[in-house]
C-alpha angles and dihedrals in degrees: 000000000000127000079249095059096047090054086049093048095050087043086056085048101055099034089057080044095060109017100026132099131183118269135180116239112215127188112186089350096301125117108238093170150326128239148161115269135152121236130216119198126206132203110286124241135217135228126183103229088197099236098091099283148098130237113209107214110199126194119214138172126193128203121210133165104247097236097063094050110115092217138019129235100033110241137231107249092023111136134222118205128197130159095345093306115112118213112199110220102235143158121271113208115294093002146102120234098276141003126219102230086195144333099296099021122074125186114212123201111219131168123201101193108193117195110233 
């Protein structure tokens, strides 16, 4: 590995130190592993179900170091669970599921819709 790596590596290190917590990894609704990853949150958005309610549509990425992830590639469909909340690994637009930020970081598009 290069100098460059290293330093990504420790950045991924101390950035799942400070800013991490620890999440369940389902596939089919099954728990294939747990494992330490940070969340960042994006501004909601709202969508009228027609039935006289709202559907809160909430963006969230999720950063992981590729090796602890329980399965690669990260799959359509795949959940994330913390604290009681699921996070339903989906595309951005224009985007896969995830993107690997580097070699050993991998970022990782979820949605949680609650119905209002």
């Amino acid at each position: 590995m290069s100098a460059l790596d290293d330093a990504v590596g420790e950045m991924v290190d101390d950035l799942l130190a400070e800013a991490g917590a620890v999440v369940s990894y389902l596939r089919g609704g099954i728990e294939i592993g747990t494992l330490t990853m940070s969340l960042q949150r994006q501004p909601s958005q709202y969508i009228d179900n027609q039935q006289g309610g709202l559907i809160e549509i909430t963006p969230v990425d999720f950063i992981a170091k590729t090796s602890d992830l329980p399965s690669f590639p990260p799959l359509r469909g795949d959940q994330i669970v913390i604290g009681g909340e699921t996070f339903e690994v989906v595309p951005t637009t224009g985007e896969k599921v995830f993107r690997r930020v580097s070699y050993q970081m991998t970022r990782i598009h979820t949605k949680q819709a609650i119905t209002r």
